[in-house]
C-alpha positions in Angstrom: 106.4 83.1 122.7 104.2 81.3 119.8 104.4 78.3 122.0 103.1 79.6 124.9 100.2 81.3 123.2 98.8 78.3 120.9 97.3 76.2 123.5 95.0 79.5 124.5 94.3 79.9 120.6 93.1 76.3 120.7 90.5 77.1 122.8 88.9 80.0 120.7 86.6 77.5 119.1 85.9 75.7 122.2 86.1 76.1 125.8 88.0 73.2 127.8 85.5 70.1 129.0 85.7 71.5 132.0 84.0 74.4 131.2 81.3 72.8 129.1 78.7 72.8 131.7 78.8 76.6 132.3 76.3 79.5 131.5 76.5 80.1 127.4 76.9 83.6 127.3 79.5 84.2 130.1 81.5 81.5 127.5 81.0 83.4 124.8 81.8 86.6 126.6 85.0 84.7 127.5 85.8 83.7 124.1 85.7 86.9 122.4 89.5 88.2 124.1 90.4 84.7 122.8 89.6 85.2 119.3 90.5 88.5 119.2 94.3 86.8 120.0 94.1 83.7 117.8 93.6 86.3 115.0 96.6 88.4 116.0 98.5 85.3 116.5 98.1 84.3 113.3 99.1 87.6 111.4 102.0 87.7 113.9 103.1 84.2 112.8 102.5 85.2 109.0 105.2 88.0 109.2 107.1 87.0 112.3 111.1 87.8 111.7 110.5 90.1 109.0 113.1 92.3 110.5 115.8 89.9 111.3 116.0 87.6 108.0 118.3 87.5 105.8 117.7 89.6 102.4 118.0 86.2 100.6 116.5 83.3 102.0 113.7 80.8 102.0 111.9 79.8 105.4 109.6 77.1 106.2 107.5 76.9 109.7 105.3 74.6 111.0 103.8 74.3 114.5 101.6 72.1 116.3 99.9 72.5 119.3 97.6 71.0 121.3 94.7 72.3 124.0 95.2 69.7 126.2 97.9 67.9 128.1 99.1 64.9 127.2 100.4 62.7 124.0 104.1 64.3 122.7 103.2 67.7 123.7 103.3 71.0 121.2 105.6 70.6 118.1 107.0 74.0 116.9 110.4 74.1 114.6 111.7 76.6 111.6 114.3 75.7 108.5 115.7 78.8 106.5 118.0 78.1 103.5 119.7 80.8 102.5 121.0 78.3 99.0 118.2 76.4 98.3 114.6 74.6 99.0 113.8 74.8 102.3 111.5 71.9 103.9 110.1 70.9 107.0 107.1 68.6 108.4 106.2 68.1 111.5 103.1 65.7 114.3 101.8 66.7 117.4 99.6 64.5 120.0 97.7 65.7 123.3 95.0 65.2 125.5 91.3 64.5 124.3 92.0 62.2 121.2 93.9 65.5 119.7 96.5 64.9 117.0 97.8 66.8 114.2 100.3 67.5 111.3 101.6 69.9 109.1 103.8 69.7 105.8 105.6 72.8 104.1 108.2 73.5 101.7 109.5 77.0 99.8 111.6 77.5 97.2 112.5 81.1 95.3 108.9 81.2 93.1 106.7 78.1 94.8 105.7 77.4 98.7 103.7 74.3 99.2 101.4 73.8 102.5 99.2 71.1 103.8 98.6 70.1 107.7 95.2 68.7 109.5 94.0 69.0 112.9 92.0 66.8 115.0 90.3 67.1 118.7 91.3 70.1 120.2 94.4 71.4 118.7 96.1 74.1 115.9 98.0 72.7 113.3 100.0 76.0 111.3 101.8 75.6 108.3 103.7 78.9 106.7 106.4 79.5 103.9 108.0 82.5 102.7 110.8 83.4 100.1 112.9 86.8 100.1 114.8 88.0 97.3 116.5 90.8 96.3 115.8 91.8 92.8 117.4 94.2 89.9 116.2 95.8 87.5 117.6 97.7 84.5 116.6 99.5 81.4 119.3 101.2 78.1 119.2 105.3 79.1 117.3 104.6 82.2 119.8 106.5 85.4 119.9 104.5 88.4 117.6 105.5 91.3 114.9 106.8 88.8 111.3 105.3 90.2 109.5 102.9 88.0 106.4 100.7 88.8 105.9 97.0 88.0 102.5 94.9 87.9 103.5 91.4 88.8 101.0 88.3 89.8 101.8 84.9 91.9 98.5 82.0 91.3 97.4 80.0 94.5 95.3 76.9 94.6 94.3 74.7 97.3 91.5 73.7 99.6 90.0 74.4 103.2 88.1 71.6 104.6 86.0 72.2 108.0 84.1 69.2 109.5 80.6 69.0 111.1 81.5 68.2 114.6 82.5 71.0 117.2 83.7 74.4 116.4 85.9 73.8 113.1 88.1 76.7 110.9 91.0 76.3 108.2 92.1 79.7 106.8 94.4 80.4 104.2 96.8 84.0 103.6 98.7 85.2 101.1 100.9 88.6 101.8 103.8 89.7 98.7 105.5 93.0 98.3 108.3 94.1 95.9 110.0 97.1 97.0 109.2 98.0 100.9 106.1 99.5 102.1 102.3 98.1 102.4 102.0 95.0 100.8 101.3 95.0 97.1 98.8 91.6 96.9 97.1 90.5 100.7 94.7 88.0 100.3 92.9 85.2 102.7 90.0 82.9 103.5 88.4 80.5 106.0 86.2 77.9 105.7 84.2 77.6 108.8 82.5 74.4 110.3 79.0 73.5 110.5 78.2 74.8 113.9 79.8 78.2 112.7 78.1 78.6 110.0 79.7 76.4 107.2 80.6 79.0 105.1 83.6 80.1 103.1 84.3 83.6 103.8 87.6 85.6 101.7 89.0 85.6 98.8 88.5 82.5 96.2 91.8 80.7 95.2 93.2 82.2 91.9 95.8 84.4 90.2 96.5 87.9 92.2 98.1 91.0 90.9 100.1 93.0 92.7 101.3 96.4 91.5 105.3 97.9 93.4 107.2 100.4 92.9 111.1 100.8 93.1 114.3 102.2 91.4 116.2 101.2 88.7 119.3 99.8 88.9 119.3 99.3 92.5 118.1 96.2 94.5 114.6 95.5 95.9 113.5 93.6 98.4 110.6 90.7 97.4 108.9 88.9 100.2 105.9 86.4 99.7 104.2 85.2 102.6 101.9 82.2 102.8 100.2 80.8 106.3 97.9 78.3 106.3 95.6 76.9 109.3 93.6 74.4 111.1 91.6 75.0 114.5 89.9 72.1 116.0 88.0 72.0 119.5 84.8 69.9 121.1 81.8 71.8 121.6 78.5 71.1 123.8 76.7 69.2 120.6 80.2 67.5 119.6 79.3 63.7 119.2 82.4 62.5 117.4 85.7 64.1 116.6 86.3 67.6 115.4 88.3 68.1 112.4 89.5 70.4 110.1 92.3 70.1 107.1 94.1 72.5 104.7 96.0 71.3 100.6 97.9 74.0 99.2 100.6 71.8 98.2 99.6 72.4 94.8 100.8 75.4 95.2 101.7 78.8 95.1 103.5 79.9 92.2 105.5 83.1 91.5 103.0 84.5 87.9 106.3 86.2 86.4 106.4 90.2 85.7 103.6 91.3 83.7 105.0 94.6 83.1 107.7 97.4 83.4 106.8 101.3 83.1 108.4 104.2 83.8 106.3 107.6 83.8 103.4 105.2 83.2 104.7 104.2 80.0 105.2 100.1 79.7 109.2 99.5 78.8 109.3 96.8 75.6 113.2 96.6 76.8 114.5 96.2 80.5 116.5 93.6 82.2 115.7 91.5 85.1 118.7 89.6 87.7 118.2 88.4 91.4 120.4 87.6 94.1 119.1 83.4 94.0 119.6 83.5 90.1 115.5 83.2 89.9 114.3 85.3 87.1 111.1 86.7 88.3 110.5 87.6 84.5 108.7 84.5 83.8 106.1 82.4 85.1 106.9 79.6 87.6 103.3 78.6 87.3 103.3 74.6 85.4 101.3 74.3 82.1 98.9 71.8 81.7 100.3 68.6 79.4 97.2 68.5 77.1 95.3 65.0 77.0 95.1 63.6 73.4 91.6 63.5 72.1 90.1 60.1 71.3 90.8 60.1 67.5 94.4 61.0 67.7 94.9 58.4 70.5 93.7 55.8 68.2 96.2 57.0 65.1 98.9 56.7 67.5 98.5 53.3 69.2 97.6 52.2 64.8 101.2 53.3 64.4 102.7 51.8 66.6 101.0 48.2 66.2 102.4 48.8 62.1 105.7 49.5 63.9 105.7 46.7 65.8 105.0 44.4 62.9 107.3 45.6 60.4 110.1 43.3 59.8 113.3 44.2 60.8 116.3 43.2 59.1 120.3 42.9 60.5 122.5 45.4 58.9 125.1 43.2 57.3 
């Protein structure tokens, strides 16, 4: 289905050469059905299979496709690993100096994404992980309701270029325990001839708050899509592009907190059906850089080390 409905998306931005020569407004009257689509079609690839998954896997997409004919043609593949990582990367050529790539890879607590998109073309990178997750707590009966406040950090880049129409957009969708989703957050960075401007959310931490019942298993799903539309426009001189990094990454925050009645819970238990414990944070610390004056102590110690004399245990 997807694959049939890129190569229209590609054209949102830009109406085929063909069509370059026509009355402005009738094109933009034209485009606006076409954008309406590309937008669907990128939720609908953000949360496409939700129904059919396994409870307990990690899925990696990528697809490729080009406005015009030619080159390799569209490139559109899935991985789920249902015991591990889950990996996949994937190039895509066609008509009109088009070419593109995209890169993702998800594991229970990180999803990493990059891709890039020149000429006319769509480059879409997305990576979700589902678990199912337990929680306990001493004198707490099963099924009673509780309420947790988790958080998952994202960090990356949208790049947009100056020649023809040019977006990359970012989205982030998690919920723990059924229902709307608890954190839903996205941006685009748009070219120079639409505007230039970033528009959504700024990268960072995001809390989400879900509720569910202790001592029975809930379902976790994080979601993120990423995307780069290329197209020639009238004014396009050289060729378009449009690129998107967050392969440095999402990362599961850990569980903030634990209430029950709206009172936080000092003592509960948390198990999931990978073996990830959601209880901490996934997100790397920073190795901290020595500061001039202990660097120099350090390399002084070791030149003394290096000329102390050794001598051969008899």
């Amino acid at each position: 289905m997807f694959k049939n409905c890129l190569p229209a998306c590609a054209g949102v931005l830009v109406r085929p050469a063909q069509a370059l020569g026509r009355d402005a407004s009738k094109r933009r009257a034209r485009a606006r059905p076409a954008a309406i689509l590309c937008g669907a079609l990128f939720t609908a690839l953000a949360v496409s299979g939700a129904g059919v998954q396994a409870a307990i896997v990690n899925t990696a997409q990528v697809v490729v496709s080009p406005s015009f004919i030619g080159g390799s043609g569209p490139f559109h593949e899935v991985v789920s690993n249902q015991s591990g990582a889950a990996s996949l990367s994937g190039s895509a050529t066609g008509g009109g100096n088009s070419s593109g790539a995209g890169m993702t890879y998800v594991d229970w607590g990180v999803v990493k994404l990059s891709g890039e998109a020149f000429g006319s073309l769509n480059t879409i990178s997305r990576g979700s992980f589902r678990d199912e997750v337990l929680i306990t707590a001493p004198g707490v009966p099963t099924g009673t309701f509780g309420t947790l406040i988790f958080s998952i950090m994202v960090d990356g880049s949208l790049a947009a270029g100056s020649e023809g129409g040019t977006v990359a957009r970012w989205q982030l969708d998690a919920d723990l325990g059924g229902g709307a989703y608890d954190i839903s957050a996205r941006g685009r960075q748009n070219g120079a001839e639409l505007g230039g401007a970033y528009i959504g959310s700024p990268f960072g931490e995001f809390s989400g708050t879900g509720t569910f019942q202790f001592g029975i298993a809930s379902q976790l799903l994080v979601e993120l899509t990423a995307s780069a539309q290329v197209g020639y426009s009238q004014t396009s001189t050289g060729l378009p592009s449009a690129s998107y990094d967050l392969a440095h990454s999402l990362y599961w925050g850990g569980i903030n907190s634990v209430s029950l009645n709206g009172v936080a819970l000092s003592d509960y238990s948390v198990s999931s059906g990978s073996g990830t414990d959601y209880r901490d944070s996934m997100v790397p610390v920073p190795q901290p850089v020595p500061e001039p004056a202990s660097l120099g102590l350090a390399l002084a110690g070791l030149g003394l080390l290096a000329g102390r004399p050794w001598r051969r245990r008899g």
